[in-house]
C-alpha positions in Angstrom: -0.5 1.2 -5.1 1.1 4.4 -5.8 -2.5 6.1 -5.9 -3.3 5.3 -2.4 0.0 6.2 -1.2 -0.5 9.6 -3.1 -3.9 10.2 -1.2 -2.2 8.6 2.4 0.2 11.9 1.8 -2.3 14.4 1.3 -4.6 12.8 4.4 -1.3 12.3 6.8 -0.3 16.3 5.9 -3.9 17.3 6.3 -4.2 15.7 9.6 -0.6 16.0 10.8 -0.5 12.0 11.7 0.7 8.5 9.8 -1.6 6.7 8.1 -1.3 3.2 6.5 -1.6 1.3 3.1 -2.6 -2.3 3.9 -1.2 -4.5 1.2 -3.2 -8.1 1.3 -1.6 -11.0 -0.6 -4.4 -13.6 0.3 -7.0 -11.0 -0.9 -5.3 -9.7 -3.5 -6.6 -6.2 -2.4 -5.5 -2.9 -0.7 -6.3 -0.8 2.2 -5.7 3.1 3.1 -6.5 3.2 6.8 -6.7 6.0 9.1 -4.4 7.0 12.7 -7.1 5.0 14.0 -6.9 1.9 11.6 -10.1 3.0 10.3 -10.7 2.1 6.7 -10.2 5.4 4.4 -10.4 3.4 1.0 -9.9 -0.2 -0.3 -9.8 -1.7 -3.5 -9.5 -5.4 -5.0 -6.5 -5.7 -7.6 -7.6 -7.5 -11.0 -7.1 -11.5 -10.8 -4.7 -11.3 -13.3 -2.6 -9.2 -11.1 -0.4 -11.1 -8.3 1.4 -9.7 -5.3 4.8 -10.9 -4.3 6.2 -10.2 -0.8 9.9 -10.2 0.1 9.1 -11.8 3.0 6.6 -15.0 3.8 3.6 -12.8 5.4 0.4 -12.5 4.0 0.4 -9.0 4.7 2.2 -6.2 3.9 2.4 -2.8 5.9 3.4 0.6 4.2 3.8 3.6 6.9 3.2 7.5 5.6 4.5 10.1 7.8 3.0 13.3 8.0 6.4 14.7 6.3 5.3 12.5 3.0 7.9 9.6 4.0 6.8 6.6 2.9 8.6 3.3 4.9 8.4 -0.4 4.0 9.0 -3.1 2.6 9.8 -3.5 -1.6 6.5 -4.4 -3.7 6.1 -6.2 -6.7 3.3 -7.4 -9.2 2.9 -9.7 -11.3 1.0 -9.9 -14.3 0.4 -11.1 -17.6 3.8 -9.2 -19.2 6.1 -9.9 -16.9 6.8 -8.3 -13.4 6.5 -4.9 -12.0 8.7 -3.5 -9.0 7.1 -0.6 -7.2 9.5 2.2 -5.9 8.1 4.6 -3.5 9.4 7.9 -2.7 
């Protein structure tokens, strides 16, 4: 997670608008997308990896401004040692 939100900086500087990181709970995968919700990059989390949502949605949303601001909602994984809460900043 923190790797596509590294590149979503670099790409939302480079072209001065907010991109998004797609987080899928169903699919157990991720999504950079583009201003245009064009995929960028997406990648499948390992199946001994689960995602757990604050909320009931199967989807998560994380906004990157242009400015490197990263908005939304807290992340966690869970895996074979315990669990794992992401902090963005």
């Amino acid at each position: 997670i923190r790797s596509f939100v590294k590149a979503g900086r670099v790409q939302a500087q480079r072209a001065d608008r907010e991109y998004h990181v797609v987080i899928d709970r169903k699919r157990d995968s991720m999504a950079l997308l583009d201003p245009e919700l064009k995929v960028v990059r997406k990648e499948s989390l390992p199946s001994s990896v689960q995602i757990i949502l604050d909320s009931d949605a199967p989807v998560s949303e994380l906004t990157i401004s242009p400015s490197g601001i990263v908005r939304g909602e807290p992340i966690r994984l869970r895996g074979r040692t315990g669990e794992l809460k992401i902090t963005l900043q």
